[in-house]
Every structure is written in C-alpha cells, then in structure tokens.
N, C-alpha and C positions, 0 to 999 in steps of 0.2 A: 451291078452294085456300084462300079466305077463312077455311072453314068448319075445314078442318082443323089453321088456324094456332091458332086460337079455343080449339080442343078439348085444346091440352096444359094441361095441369096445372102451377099455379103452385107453389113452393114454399112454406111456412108459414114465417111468421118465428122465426126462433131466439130461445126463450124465455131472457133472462139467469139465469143461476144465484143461485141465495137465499141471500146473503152469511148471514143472522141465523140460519139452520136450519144448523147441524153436520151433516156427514157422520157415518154408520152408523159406527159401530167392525168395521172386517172381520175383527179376530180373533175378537170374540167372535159371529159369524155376524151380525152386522148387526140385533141385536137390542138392543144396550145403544149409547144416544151418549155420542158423543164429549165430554169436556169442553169449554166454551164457551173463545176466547181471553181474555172477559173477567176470567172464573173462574183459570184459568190462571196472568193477569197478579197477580192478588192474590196468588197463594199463593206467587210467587215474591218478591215484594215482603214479604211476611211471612218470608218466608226469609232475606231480607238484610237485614231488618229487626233478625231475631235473631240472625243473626251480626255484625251492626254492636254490637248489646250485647253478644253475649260479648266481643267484641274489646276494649271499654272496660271489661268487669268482669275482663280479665285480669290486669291488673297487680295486683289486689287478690288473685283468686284465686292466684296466684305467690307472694305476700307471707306470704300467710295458709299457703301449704302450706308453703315455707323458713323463717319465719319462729317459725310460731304451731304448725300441727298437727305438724310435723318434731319440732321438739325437745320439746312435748309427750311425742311418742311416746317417743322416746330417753330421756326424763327418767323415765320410765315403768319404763322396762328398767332404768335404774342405779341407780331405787328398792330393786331384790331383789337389787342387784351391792354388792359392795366396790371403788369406783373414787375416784380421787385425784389427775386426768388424767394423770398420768403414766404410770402401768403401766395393761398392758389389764385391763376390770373383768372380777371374779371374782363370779362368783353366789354368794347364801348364803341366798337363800330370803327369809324372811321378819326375819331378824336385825335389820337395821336399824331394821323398826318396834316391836318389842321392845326395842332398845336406846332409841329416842325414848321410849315411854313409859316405863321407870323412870330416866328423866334426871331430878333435880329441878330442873335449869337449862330444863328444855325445859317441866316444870310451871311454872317462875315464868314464862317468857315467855308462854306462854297463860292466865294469872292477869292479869297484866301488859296484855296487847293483851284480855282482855274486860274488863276496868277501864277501860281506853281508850275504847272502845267503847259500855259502858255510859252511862259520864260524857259524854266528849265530845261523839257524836253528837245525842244530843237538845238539850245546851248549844245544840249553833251550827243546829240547826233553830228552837229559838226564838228566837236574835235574829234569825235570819234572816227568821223569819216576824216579827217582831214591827218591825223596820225595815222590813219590805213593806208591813203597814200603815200606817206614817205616812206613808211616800214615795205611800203612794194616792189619800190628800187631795191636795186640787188647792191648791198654793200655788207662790209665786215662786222659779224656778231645783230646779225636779226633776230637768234633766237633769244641774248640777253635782252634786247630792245624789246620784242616781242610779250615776254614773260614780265618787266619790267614796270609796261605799261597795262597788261594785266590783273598784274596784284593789287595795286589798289581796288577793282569791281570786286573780289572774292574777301575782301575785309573792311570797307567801306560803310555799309550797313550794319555794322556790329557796334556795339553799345562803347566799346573804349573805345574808335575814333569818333562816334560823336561828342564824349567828352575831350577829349585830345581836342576837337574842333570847337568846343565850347570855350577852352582853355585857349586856345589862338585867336577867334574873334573877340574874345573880353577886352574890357577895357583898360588898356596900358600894356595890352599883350605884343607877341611879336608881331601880328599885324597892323596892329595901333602904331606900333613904332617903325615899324616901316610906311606905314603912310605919314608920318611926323617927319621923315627924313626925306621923303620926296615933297616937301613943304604943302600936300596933300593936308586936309581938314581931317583931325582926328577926334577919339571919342567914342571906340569900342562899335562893335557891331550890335553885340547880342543885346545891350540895355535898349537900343533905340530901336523902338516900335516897324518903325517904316524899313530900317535895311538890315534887321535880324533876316527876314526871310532871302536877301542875297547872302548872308550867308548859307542858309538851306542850299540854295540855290549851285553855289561854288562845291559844298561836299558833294551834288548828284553828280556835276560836271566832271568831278573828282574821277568817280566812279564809271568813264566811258568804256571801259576795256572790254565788255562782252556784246557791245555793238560794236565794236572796232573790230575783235575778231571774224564777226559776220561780214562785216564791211571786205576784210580783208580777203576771206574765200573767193567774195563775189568780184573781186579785183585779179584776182590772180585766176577770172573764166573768160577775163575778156581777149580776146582773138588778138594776137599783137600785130595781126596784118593790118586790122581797121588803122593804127598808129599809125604805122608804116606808110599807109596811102595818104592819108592826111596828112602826115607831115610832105611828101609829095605835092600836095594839091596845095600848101602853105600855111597850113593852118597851125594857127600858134597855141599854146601849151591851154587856153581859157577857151581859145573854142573848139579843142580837142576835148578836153574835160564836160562842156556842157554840151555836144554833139553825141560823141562819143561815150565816154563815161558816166554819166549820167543816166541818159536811156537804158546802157545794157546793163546797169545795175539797180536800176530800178523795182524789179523784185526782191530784193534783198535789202533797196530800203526803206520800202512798205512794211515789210516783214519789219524791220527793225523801228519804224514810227508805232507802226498798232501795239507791238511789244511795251516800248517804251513810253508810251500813254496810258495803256492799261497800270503799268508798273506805278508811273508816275502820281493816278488817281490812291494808290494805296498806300503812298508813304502814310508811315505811323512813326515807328521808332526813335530815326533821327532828329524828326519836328517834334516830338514830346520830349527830349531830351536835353537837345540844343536851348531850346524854352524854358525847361524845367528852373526857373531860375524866380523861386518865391510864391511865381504865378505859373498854373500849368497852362504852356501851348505859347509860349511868350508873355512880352510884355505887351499893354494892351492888347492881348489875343493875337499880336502878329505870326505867328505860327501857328495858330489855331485850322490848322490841315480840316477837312471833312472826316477823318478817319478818328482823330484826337479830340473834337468833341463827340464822337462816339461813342469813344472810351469813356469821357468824362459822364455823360447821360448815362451807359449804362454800369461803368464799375466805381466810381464815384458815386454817383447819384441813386445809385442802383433802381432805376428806371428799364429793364430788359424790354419792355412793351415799346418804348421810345424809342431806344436804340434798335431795336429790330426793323421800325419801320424808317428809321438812316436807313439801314442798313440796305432793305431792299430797294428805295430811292438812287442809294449809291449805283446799284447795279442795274439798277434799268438808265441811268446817266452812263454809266462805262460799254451797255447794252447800243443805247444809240449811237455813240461816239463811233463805237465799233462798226456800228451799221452806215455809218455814215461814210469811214473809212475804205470801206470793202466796195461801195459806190462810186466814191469817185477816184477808186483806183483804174477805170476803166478809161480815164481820160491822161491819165501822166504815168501809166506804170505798162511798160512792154512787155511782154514776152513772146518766145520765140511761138512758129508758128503747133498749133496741135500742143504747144505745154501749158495752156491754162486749166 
C-alpha cells in the first residue's frame, strides 16, 4: 500500500508567463512579433504630442487662410476683373495691367517710392548702425540711452507724429526758422514739390531704433580679441571697423537691409498724411509713394480691379528686390563656418 501511494506522479509547477517576451502576432502565422507595450506607449504619446501642436498652431493657421491666403487669392481674380465693389466684377483679361503701365501718375509713383527707398533706407541704417556703435562702449546710463533712442521706432509711424511732423516742416514753422537763423534759404518743406519728400525721408531716419537694436546684439558677438590683435598689429579705429566690424556683422546687416527694404516699399501712412495738404500724396504728387496711389485707385476711385493688379505688381517688385538680395549676399555677407 506504502509502495503504491509513493508511485503517483507529482505534478510540475506551473511555469509563470514572460511578461518581457510579446506574443506571436497570429495573423501573420506567428512568425513576425507583436509590438512591445513600451513601443506602443511612445508612438501614442508622439500622437498627442502632435495633435497638441496642431491645436495651438490653429488659430494662426485660420488667420493666415481668412485673413492672408483668402483675399490674396480674391485679389488675384479682381486683378484681370473690372470691379468697384458695388457691381459684380466683369473680366477683361489683362486691361488693367495695360492701363497701370501707360499711367504717368502710376510712373511717378514708382519714380517716387524708388527715390524713397534709395535715399531713405541706407540714411537710417547708418545712423542706426552708427548709434549701435557708441551705445557699445561701456559708459554710465546705457540703458537710458538705449531705450531713449528706441522710442522714437515704436511711435513714429503713428498718425500724431506725422502730423507733429507736418506741423514742423510747414512753412514758417520751427524748421523754417531755424534754417532762416542759419542764413540757410527758407520756405517750408511740405508746400514745395521737390523737398517735401526729404521730409518723408528725415521722419524714416527718425525712426532708426529697431535696426540699431539688431545692430547692437550683433556688436556685442564680436570676439574682443580680433580688437586686441589689431590694435597690436596698428591698425587704427577705420580700419578696425571695415576689417573687422564690418565682416563679422555682416549677417545682421543683411538681415537689417532686406528687412528695411521690404518695410520701406510699403510706406502708406506717414506719405498720405505728411501730403495730405488740399492734395492727396503731396503737392504735385511729391509724396505720391506706390502704396498711396493705391489707395487712391482703389478707395477713392473705387477701382478694386485696378488696384489689385498694383497690388500684385507691388509684390512681385518687392519679390525680386528680395531675390536679388539673397544673391548677392554671397559675395559681402560672412558667416561662420557650417552656419549658413
């Protein structure tokens, strides 16, 4: 009886199952595994990771397609249309850009804004770059200095300094009398055809303070040992500057020319207002910007088929300007090695 109780067979302990080894995939006959859970958890966390950014980049994307690509397009259409919002636009093909170029009003305005453009823009890069440099030296109250020369770019462009500025180049104003006291020829700015648009010109200069602050970063990245040696090697303050300074900011003032070009094609505001005087855009059209017979074609004149095709004209001019910029940045603009 002993003997026979002895003789059953015990059973084997049930081996636990291998949490870390995946199951066979049995569709594909058990020859490819299964993804790991840990695998898994990433690729869904990458998933809500990206739908957490679209959802914060939607407002923008909404903005940009109502706002910006919409009427692009529309404006697009009413280029080749005769429209005048009231009645529905009637196509004519190509008419309207035919009628813009034998305008002579539509020639003086792009005479006009590249004279703008030519003058102004380099003006207020070099005070802008030229105040960057002194604000560089380390002396007492940079930040008052700083913020000082500042203020004027963040309220410049607003409708009460262009009258303010309308009111100082008038005739008999304080600019008038201060060129009467330096035995200078006077006689108002803003009446006279030909040197209303230097005053244009003096309020962009005004406004150097958000090129000067880029100016200024890009000053305070230059290595102060290049100084150091050069001034060793003898080299004096101008050709420290155009060796030196020059080159290794050169990024920064490309970046601040294409900026200030672009900007410069779109003045509107201050040249309609500065001008506003009986005649809009100046006298004899001296202020008559690209932007300000625009206006006039289409909310004046309410010509929108007209002004649409300025309009895209405009930007294929600011399109190439651009393109042309970006070209020959390859011959005067440095950078370090692997940062283009």
């Amino acid at each position: 009886m002993d003997a026979a109780v002895t003789s059953v067979p015990t059973p084997a302990p049930a081996t636990p199952p291998d949490v870390t080894t995946a199951p066979a995939d049995a569709t594909s006959g058990g020859d490819r595994p299964r993804r790991t859970p840990g695998r898994a958890g990433q690729c869904d966390r990458a998933r809500r990771e990206n739908l957490a950014g679209y959802l914060f980049m939607s407002p923008w994307i909404a903005g940009f397609l109502l706002l910006t690509a919409g009427p692009m397009v529309a404006s697009l259409y009413f280029a080749f249309t005769d429209y005048n919002l009231f009645d529905a636009p009637k196509r004519i093909g190509f008419d309207n850009f035919t009628e813009m170029f034998g305008d002579p009003r539509w020639r003086t305005s792009v005479e006009v804004t590249s004279w703008y453009v030519v003058i102004g823009t380099p003006l207020k890069l070099a005070a802008a770059l030229g105040v960057a440099l002194l604000l560089n030296q380390s002396r007492r109250g940079q930040g008052f200095y700083r913020a000082a020369f500042y203020a004027p770019s963040l309220v410049g462009a607003s409708v009460s300094i262009a009258i303010v500025w309308r009111a100082l180049f008038s005739d008999g104003a304080a600019i008038d009398r201060g060129q009467q006291f330096l035995g200078m020829e006077a006689g108002g700015w803003i009446g006279d055809p030909d040197r209303i648009i230097y005053s244009l010109v003096a309020l962009t200069v005004w406004q150097f303070g958000a090129p000067m602050v880029i100016f200024l970063a890009g000053l305070k990245q230059v290595p102060r040992e290049l100084y150091e040696a050069a001034e060793v090697d003898g080299a004096g303050p101008l050709r420290r500057f155009w060796s030196i300074t020059l080159p290794m900011i050169s990024p920064v003032l490309f970046f601040n020319v294409l900026l200030e070009t672009i900007h410069s094609f779109q003045i509107f505001g201050s040249a309609y207002i500065i001008g506003s005087q009986g005649n809009a855009c100046g006298p004899a059209d001296g202020t008559l910007v690209y932007t300000c017979y625009l206006y006039i074609q289409g909310f004046e004149n309410s010509r929108m088929g007209l002004a649409s095709a300025m309009a895209w004209m405009l930007l294929l001019a600011v399109a190439l300007v651009t393109a042309f910029l970006f070209w020959s940045q390859r011959r005067w603009v440095h950078y370090e090695e692997g940062a283009r």
